[in-house]
ZADO-1210 file (C-alpha; in nm, 4 decimals, padded with zeros to 6 digits):
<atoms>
<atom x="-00.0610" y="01.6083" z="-01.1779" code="UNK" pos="1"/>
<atom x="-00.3578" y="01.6859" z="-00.9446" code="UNK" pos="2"/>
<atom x="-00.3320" y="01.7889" z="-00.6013" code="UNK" pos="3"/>
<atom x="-00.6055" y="01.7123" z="-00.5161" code="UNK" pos="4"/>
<atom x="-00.5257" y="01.3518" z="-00.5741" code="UNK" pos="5"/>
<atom x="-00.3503" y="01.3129" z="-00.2108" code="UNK" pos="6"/>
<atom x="-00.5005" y="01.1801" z="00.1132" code="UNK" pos="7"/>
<atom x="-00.6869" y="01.5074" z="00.2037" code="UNK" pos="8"/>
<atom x="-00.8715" y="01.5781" z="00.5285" code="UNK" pos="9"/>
<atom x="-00.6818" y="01.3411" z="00.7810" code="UNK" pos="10"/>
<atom x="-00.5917" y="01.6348" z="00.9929" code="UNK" pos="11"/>
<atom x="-00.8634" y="01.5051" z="01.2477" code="UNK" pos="12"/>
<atom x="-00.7181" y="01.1575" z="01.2388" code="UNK" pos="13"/>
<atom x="-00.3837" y="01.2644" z="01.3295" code="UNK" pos="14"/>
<atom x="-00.3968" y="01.2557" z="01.7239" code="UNK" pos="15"/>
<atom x="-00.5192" y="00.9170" z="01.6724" code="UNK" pos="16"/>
<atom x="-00.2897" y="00.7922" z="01.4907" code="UNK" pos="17"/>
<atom x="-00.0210" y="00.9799" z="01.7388" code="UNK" pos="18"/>
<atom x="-00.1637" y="00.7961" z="02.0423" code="UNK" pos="19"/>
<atom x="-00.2273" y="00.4566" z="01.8491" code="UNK" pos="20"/>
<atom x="00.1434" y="00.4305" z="01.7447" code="UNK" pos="21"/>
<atom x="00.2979" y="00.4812" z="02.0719" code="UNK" pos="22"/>
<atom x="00.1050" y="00.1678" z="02.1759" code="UNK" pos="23"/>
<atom x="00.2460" y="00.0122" z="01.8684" code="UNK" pos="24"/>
<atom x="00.6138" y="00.1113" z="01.9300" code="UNK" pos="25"/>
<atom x="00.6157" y="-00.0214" z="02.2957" code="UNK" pos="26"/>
<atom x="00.4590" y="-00.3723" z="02.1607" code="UNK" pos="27"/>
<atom x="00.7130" y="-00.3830" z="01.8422" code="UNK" pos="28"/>
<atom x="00.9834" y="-00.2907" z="02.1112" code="UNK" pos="29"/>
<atom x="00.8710" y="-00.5731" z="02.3352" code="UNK" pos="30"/>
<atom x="00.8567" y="-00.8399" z="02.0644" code="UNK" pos="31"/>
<atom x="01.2323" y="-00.7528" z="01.9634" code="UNK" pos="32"/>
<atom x="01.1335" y="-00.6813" z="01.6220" code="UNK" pos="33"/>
<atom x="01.3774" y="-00.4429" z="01.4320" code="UNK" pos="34"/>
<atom x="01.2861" y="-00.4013" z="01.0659" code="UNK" pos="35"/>
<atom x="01.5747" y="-00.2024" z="00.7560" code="UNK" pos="36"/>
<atom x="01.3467" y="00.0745" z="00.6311" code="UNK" pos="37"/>
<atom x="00.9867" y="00.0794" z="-00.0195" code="UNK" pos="38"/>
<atom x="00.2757" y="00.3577" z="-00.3149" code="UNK" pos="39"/>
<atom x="00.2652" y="00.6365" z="-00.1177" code="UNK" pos="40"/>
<atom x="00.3601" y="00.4713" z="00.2817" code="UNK" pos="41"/>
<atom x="00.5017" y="00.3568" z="01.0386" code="UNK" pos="42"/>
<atom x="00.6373" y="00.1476" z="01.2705" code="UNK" pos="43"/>
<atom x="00.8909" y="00.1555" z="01.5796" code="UNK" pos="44"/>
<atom x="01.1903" y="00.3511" z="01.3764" code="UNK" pos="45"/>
<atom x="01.2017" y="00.7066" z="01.3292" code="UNK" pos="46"/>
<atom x="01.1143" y="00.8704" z="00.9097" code="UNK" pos="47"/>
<atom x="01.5127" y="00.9856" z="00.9297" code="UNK" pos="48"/>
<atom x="01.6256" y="00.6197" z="00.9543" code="UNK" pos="49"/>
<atom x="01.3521" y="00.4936" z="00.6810" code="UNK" pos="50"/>
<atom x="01.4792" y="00.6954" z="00.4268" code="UNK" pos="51"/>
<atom x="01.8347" y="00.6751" z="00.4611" code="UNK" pos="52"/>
<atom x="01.8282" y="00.3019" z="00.5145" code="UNK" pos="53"/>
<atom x="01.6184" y="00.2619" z="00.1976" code="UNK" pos="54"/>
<atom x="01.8187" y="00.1807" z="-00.0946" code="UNK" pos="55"/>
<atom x="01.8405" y="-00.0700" z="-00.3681" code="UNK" pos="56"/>
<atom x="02.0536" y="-00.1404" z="-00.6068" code="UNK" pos="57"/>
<atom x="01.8216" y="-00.1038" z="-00.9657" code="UNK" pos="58"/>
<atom x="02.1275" y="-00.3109" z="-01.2062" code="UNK" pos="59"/>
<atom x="02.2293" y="-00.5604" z="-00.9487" code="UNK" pos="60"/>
<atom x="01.8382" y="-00.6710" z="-00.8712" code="UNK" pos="61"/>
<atom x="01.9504" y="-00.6033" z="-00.4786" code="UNK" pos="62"/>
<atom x="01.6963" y="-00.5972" z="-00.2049" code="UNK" pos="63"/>
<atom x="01.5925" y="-00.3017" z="00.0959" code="UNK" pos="64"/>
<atom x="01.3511" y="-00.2797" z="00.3376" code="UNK" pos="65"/>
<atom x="01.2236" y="-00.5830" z="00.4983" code="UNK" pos="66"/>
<atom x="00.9881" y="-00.8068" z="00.4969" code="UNK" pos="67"/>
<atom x="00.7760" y="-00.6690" z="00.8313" code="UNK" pos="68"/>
<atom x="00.7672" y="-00.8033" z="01.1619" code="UNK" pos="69"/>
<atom x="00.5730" y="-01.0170" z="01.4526" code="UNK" pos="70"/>
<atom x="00.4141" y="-00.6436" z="01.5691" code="UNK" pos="71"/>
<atom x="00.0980" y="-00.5178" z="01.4976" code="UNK" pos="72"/>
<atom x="00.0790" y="-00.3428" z="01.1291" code="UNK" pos="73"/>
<atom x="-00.0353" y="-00.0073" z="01.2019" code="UNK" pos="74"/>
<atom x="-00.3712" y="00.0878" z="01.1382" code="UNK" pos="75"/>
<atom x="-00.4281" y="00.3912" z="00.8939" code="UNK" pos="76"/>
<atom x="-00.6655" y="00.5831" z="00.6960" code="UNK" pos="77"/>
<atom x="-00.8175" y="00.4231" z="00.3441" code="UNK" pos="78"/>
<atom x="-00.8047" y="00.7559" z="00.2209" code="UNK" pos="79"/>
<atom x="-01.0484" y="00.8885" z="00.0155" code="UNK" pos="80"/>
<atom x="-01.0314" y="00.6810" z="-00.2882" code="UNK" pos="81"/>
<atom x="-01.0791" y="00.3292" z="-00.1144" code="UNK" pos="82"/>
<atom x="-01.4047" y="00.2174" z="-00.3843" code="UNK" pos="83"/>
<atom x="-01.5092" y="00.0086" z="-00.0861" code="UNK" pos="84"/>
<atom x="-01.8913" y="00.1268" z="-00.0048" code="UNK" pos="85"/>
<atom x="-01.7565" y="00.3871" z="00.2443" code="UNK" pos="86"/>
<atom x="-01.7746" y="00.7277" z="-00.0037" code="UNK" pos="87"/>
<atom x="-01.8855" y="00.8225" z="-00.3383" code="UNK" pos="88"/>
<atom x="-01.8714" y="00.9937" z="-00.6573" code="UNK" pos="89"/>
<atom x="-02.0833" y="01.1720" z="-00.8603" code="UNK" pos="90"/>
<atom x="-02.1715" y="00.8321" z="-01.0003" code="UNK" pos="91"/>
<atom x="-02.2605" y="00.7121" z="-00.6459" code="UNK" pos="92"/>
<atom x="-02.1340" y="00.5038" z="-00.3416" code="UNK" pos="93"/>
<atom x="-01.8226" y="00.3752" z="-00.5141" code="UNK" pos="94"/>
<atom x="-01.7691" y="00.0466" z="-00.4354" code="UNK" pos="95"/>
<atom x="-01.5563" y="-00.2043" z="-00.6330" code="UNK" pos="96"/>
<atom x="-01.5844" y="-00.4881" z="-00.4079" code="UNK" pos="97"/>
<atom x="-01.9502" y="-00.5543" z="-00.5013" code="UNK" pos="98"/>
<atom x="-01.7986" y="-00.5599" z="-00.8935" code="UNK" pos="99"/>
<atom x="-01.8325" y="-00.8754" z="-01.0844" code="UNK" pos="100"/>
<atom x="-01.4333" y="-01.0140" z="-01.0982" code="UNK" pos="101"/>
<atom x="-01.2914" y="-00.8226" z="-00.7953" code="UNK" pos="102"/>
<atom x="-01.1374" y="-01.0908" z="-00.6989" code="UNK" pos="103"/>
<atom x="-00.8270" y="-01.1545" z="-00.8785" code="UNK" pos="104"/>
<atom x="-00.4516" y="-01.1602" z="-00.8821" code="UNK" pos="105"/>
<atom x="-00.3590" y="-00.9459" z="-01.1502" code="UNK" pos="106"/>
<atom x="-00.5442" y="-00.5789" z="-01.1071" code="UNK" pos="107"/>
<atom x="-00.3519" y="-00.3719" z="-01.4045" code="UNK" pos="108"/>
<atom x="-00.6584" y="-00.3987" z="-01.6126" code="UNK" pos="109"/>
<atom x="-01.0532" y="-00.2293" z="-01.5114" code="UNK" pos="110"/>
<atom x="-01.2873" y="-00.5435" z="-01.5035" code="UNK" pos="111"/>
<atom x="-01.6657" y="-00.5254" z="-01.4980" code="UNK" pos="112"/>
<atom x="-01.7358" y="-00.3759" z="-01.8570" code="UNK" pos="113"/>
<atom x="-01.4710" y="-00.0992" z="-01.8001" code="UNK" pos="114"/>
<atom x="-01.2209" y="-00.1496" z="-02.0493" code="UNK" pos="115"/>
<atom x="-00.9003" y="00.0656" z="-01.9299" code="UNK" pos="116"/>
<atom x="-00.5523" y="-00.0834" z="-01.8655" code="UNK" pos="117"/>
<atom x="-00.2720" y="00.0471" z="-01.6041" code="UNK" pos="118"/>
<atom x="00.0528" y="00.0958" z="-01.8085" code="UNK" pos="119"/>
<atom x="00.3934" y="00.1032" z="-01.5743" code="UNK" pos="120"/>
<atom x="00.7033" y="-00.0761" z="-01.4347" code="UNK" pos="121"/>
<atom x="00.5813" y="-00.4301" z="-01.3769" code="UNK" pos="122"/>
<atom x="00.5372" y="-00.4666" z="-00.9919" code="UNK" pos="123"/>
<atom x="00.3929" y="-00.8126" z="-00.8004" code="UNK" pos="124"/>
<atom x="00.3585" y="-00.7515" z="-00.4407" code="UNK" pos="125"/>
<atom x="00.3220" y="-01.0367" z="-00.1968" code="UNK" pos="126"/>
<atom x="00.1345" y="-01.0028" z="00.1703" code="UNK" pos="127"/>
<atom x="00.1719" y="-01.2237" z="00.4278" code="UNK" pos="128"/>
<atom x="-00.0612" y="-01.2090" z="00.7156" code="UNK" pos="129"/>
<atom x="00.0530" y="-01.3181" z="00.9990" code="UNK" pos="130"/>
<atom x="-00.1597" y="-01.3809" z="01.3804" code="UNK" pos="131"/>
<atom x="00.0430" y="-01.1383" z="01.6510" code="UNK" pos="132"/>
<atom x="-00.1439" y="-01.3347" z="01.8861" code="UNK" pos="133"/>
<atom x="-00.0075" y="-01.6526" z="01.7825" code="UNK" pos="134"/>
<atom x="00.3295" y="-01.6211" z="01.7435" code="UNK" pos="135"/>
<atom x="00.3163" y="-01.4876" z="01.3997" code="UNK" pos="136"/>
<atom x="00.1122" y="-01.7707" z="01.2356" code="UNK" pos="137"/>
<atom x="-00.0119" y="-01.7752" z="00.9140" code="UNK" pos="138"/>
<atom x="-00.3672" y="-01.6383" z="00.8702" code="UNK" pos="139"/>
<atom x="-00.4912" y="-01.8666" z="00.6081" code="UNK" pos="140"/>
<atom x="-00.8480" y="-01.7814" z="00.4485" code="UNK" pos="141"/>
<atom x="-00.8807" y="-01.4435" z="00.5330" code="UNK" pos="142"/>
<atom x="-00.9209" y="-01.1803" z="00.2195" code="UNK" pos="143"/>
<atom x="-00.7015" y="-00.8586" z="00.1463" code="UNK" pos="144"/>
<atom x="-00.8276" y="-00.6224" z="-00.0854" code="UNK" pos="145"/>
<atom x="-00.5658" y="-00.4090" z="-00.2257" code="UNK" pos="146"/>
<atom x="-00.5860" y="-00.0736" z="-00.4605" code="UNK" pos="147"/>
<atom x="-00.3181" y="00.1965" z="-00.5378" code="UNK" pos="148"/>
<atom x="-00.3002" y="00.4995" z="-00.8089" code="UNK" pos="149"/>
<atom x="-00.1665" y="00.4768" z="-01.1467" code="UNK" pos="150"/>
<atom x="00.1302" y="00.6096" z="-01.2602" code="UNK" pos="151"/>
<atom x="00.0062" y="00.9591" z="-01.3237" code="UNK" pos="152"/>
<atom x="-00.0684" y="00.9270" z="-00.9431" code="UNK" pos="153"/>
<atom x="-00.4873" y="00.8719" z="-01.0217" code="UNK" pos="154"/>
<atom x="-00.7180" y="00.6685" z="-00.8376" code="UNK" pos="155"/>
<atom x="-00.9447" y="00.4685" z="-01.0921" code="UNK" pos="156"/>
<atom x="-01.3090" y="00.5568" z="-01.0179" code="UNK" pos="157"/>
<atom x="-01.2370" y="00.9400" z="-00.8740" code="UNK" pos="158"/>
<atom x="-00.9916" y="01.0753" z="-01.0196" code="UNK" pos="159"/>
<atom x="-01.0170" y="01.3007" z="-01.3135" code="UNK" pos="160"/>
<atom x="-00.9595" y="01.1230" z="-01.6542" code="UNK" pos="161"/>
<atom x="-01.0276" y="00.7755" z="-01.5161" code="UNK" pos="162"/>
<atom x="-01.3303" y="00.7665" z="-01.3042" code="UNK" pos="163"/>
<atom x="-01.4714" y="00.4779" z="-01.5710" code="UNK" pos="164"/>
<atom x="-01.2113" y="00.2637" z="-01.4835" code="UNK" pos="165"/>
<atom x="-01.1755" y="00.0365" z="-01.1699" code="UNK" pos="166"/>
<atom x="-00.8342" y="-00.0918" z="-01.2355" code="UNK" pos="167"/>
<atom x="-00.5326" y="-00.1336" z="-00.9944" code="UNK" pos="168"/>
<atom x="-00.7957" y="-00.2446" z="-00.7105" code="UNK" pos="169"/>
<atom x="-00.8691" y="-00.6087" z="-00.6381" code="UNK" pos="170"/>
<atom x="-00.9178" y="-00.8613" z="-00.3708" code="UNK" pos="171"/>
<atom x="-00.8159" y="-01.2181" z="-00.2873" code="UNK" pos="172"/>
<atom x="-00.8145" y="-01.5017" z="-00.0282" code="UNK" pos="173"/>
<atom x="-00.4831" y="-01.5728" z="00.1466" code="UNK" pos="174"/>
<atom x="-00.3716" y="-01.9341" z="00.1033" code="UNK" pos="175"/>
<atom x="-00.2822" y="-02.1960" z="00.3030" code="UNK" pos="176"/>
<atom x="00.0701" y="-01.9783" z="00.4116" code="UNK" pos="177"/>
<atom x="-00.1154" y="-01.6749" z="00.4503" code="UNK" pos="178"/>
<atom x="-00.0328" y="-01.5006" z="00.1581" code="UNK" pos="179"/>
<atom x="-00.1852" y="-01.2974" z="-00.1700" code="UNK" pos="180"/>
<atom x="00.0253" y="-01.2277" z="-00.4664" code="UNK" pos="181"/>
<atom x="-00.0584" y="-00.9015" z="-00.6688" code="UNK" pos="182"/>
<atom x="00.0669" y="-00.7965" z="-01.0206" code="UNK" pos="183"/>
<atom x="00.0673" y="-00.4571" z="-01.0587" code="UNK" pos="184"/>
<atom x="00.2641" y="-00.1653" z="-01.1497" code="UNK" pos="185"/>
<atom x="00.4384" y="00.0577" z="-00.9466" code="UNK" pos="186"/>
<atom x="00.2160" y="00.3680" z="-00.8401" code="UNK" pos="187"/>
<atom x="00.3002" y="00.6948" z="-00.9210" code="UNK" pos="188"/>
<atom x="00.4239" y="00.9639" z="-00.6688" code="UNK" pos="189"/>
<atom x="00.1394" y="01.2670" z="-00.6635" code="UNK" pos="190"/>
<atom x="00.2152" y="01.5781" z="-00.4449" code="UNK" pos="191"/>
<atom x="00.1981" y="01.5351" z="-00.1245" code="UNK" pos="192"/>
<atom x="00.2045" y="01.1775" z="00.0016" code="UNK" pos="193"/>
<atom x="00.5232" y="00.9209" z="-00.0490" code="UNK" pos="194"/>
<atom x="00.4609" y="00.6395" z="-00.2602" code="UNK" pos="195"/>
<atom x="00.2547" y="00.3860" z="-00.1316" code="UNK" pos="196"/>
<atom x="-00.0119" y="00.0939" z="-00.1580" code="UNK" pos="197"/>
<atom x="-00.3322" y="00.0708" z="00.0511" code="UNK" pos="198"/>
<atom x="-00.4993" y="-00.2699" z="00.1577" code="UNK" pos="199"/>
<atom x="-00.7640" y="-00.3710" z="00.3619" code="UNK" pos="200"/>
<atom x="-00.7950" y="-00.6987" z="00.5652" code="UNK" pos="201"/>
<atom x="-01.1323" y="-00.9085" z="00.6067" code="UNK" pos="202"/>
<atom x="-01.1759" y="-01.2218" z="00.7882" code="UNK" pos="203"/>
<atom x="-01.3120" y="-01.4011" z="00.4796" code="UNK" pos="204"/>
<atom x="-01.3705" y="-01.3243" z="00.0982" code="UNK" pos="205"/>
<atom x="-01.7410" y="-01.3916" z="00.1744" code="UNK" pos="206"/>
<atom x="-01.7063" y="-01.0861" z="00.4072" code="UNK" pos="207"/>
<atom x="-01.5120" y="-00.8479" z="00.1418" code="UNK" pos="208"/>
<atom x="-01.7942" y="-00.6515" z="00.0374" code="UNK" pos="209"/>
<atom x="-01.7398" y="-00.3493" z="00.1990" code="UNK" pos="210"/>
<atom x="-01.5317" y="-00.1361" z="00.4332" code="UNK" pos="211"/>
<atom x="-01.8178" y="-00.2170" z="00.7567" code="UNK" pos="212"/>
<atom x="-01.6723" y="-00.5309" z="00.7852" code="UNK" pos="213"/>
<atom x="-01.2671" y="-00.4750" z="00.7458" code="UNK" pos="214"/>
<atom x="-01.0212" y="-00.5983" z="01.0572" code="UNK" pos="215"/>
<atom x="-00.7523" y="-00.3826" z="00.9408" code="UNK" pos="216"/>
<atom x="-00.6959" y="-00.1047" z="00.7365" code="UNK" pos="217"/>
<atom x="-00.3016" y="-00.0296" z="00.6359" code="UNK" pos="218"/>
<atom x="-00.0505" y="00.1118" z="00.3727" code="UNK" pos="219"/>
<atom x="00.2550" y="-00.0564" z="00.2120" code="UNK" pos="220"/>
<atom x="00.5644" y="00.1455" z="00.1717" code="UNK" pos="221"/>
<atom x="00.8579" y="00.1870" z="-00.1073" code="UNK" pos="222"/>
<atom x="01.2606" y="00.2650" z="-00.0203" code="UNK" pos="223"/>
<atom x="01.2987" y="00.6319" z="-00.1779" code="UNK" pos="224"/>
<atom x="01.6067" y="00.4619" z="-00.4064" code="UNK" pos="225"/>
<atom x="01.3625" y="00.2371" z="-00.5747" code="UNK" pos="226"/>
<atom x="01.1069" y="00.5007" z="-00.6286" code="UNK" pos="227"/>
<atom x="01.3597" y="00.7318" z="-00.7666" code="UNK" pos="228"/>
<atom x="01.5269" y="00.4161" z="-00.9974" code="UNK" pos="229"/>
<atom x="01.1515" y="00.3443" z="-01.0648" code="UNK" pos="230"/>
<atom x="01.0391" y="00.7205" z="-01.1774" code="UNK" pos="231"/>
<atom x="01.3344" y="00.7926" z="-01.3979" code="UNK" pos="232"/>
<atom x="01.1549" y="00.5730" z="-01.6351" code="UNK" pos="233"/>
<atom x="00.9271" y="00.6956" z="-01.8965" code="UNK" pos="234"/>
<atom x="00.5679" y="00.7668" z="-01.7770" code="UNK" pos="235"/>
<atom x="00.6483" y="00.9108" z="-01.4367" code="UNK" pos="236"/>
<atom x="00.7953" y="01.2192" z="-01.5306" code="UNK" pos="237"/>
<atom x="00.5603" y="01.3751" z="-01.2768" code="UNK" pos="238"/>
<atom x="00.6746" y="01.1681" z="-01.0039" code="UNK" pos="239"/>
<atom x="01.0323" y="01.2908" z="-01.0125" code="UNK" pos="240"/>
<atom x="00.9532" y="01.6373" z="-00.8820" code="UNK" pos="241"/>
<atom x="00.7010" y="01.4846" z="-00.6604" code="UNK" pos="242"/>
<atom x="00.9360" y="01.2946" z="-00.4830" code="UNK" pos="243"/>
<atom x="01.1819" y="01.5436" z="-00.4307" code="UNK" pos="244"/>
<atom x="00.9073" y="01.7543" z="-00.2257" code="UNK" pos="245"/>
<atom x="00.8410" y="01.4924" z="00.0115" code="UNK" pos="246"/>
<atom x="00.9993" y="01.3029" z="00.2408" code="UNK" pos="247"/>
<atom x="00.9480" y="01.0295" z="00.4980" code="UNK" pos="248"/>
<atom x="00.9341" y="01.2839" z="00.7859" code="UNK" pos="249"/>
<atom x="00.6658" y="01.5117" z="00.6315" code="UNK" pos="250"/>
<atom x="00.4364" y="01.2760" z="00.4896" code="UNK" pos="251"/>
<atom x="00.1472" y="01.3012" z="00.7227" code="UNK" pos="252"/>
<atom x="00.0877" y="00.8998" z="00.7406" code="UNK" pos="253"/>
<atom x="00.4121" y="00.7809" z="00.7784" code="UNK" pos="254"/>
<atom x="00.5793" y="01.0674" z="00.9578" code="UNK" pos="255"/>
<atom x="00.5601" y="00.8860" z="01.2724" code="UNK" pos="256"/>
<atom x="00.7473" y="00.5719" z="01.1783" code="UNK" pos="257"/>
<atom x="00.7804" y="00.3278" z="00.8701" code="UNK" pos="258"/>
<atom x="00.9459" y="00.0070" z="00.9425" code="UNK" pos="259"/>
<atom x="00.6182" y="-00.2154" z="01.0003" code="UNK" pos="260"/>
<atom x="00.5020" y="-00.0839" z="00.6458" code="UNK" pos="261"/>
<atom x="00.8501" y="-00.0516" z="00.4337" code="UNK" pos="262"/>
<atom x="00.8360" y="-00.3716" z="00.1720" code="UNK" pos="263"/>
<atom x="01.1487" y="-00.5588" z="00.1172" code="UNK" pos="264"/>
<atom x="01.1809" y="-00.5118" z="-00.2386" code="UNK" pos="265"/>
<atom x="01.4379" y="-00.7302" z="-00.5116" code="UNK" pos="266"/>
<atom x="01.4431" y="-00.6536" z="-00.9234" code="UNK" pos="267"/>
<atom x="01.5456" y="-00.3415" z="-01.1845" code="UNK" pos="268"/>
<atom x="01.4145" y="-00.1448" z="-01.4405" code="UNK" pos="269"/>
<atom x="01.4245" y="-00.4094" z="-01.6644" code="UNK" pos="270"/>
<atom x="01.2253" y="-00.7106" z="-01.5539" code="UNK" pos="271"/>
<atom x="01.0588" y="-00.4866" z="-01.2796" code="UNK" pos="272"/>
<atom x="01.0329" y="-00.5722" z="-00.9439" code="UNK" pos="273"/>
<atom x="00.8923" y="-00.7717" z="-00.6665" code="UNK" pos="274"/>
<atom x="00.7866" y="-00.6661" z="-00.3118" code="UNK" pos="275"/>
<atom x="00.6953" y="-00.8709" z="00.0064" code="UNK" pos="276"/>
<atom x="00.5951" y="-00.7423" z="00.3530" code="UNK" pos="277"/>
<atom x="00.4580" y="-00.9279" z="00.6272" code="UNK" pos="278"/>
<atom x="00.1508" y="-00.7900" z="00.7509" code="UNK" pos="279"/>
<atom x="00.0620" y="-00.8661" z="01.1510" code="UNK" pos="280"/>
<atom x="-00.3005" y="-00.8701" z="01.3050" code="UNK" pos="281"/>
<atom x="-00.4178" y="-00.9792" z="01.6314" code="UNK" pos="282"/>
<atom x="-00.6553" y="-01.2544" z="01.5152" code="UNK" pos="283"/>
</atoms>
């Protein structure tokens, strides 16, 4: 596992973030939304509550989490393997978005020429997006781009071992209910960060071609009993000791608060499993 594989160099961001969540809380506390604490993530309920609250049942396909709120999904950073024109590698800017068949539903393979597939517990993970300024309505025609490590917790494109792949990143237009459907896998746990997903949010697929014009930039959360059910499977043996090093409460993105991002997750080691969270913008 490589340490270096974490979010690194946020410590600037952090007082930002601080300042921009307490205006979160007092709108998620004003809109009555309560949310049950699932890559790698906060929201209006404190890192203790996420974690103990987050359970599901692997054998009986039970569900945790929820499903998000009508609040404001709070904004944080892309990171520094986002592949969306903002940073590069020693290749160059890296940007996947500009790649010929970005745009798709399932993202466990690399696309343009690059070969390379994800291998991992079968994941699909459903957004909703959702107008805070319109009583939660559906945000039809707007584009989330979505990207995530593998299950040796690397980014395709920066990471050591995979920079010629792009896989586990793509982007697509939310239907007429607001939603995009990913299949996946579920991302690895790499030292320092809890398992979670990153997406971006852009008013229009025609728009999606790099970070300038992104609305919204967010991560998607796990319960720590589904990660833990998840990465006593083979190919995450990393993961395990990962996990146990971290913890809601010191993970410097989510410290703060988790129950905007934490998915509400159903399914079981066998036929994987399925996660949902509504995501909330002010259109």
């Amino acid at each position: 596992m490589h340490t270096h594989d974490h979010d690194q160099g946020l410590a600037h961001d952090l007082n930002t973030l601080l300042k921009r969540r307490r205006t979160l809380l007092w709108l998620a506390g004003a809109a009555g939304a309560a949310c049950a604490p699932l890559i790698a993530c906060g929201g209006d309920s404190d890192s203790s509550t996420s974690t103990s609250t987050g359970s599901t049942g692997g054998s009986t396909g039970g569900s945790s989490g929820s499903t998000g709120s009508c609040a404001v999904i709070p904004e944080e950073t892309a990171g520094p393997y986002p592949a969306d024109g903002s940073n590069s590698t020693q290749s160059g800017v890296a940007n996947a978005l500009m790649l010929a068949g970005v745009e798709r539903s399932d993202i466990r393979s690399s696309f343009a020429g690059a070969t390379g597939v994800a291998t991992g517990m079968p994941l699909t993970v459903t957004l909703s997006l959702v107008n805070t300024n319109a009583n939660c309505a559906d945000l039809s025609g707007y584009a989330i781009y979505l990207w995530h490590c593998n299950a040796a917790g690397r980014y395709s494109m920066y990471s050591s071992g995979v920079t010629a792949e792009n896989y586990l990143r793509g982007v697509q237009a939310t239907d007429s209910m607001g939603q995009v459907t990913f299949t996946t896998i579920f991302p690895g746990c790499y030292s320092g960060r809890m398992p979670h997903i990153h997406f971006e949010v852009y008013r229009s697929l025609a728009t999606s071609t790099g970070s300038t014009n992104k609305i919204k930039t967010s991560q998607l959360a796990f319960p720590v009993a589904t990660c833990q059910e998840v990465y006593a499977t083979t190919g995450y043996s990393a993961s395990v000791a990962n996990l146990a090093q971290i913890s809601f409460a010191t993970d410097n993105v989510f410290s703060d608060g988790t129950s905007l991002q934490v998915a509400s997750v159903t399914g079981n080691t066998t036929s994987g499993y399925v996660a949902a969270l509504t995501v909330g913008i002010a259109a």
